[in-house]
N, C-alpha and C positions, 0 to 999 in steps of 0.2 A: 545205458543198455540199448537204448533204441539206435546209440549211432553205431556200436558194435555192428546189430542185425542188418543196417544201412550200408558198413563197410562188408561184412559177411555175404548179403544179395548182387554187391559188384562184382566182389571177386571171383561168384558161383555163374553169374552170365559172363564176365572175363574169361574165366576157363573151358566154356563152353564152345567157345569159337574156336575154329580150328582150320586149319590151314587148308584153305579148300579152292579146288583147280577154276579159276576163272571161268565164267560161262560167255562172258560176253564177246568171244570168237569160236565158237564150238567146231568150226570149221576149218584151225587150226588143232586142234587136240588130233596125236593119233591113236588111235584104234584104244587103246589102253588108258590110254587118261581116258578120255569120254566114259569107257564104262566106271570107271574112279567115281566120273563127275554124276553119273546116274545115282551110286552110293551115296554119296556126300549129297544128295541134293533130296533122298526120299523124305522128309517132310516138306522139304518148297515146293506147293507143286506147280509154280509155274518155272523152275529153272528146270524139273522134274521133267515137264511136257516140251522144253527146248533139247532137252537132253536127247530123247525118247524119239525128237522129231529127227533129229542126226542120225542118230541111231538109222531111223530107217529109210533114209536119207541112204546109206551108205550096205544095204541091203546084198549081199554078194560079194561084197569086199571084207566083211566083219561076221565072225566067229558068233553068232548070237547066243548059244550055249555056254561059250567062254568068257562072252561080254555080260549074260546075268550070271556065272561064278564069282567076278570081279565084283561086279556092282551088290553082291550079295554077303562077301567077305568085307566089304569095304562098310557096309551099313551095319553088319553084327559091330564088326570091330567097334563104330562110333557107339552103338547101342551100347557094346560095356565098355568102352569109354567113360560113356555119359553117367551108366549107372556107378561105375567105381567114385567119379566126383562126385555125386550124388550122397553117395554113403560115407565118404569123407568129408565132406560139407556136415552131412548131418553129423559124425560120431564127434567132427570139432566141436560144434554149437552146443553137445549134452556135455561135453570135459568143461567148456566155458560156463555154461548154466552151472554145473553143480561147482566149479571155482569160487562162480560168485555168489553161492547159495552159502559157500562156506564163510 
């Protein structure tokens, strides 16, 4: 049972990670990745505050109204992402539990 929950907690932080725009040249991203990378990055907040620094970095040349549409669509989407494995993570481990209860 324990190694079930063992292989169960890999597979739920596996799944979690997700294909996400490199930060370490943010001065190649254009204009449209960067606000991607502002989404994908609002829990890290130091890739967060790299991001945010480009951003204003580039103040005049970049849509900021269209760059937090992006960065806003892009962080709902991970949110129910996250939540949809979340919920499927758990409804596996209650069909598992009552399997082996049977």
């Amino acid at each position: 049972m324990i190694r079930k929950l063992l292989l169960l907690s890999v597979l739920v932080m596996a799944g979690c990670s997700t294909g996400r725009i490199p930060t370490d040249n943010l001065s190649s991203l254009n204009n449209n990745e960067l606000c991607r990378t502002l989404g994908d990055n609002y829990i890290n907040s130091t890739e967060l505050f790299k991001a945010m620094n480009e951003v204003f970095d580039r103040v005049g040349s970049i849509d900021i109204q269209e760059c937090k549409a992006i960065a806003n669509e892009v962080k709902l989407t991970e949110i129910s992402l996250r939540n949809m494995q979340w919920q499927n993570n758990i409804n596996s481990m209650n069909t598992k539990f009552m399997e082996d209860a049977m």
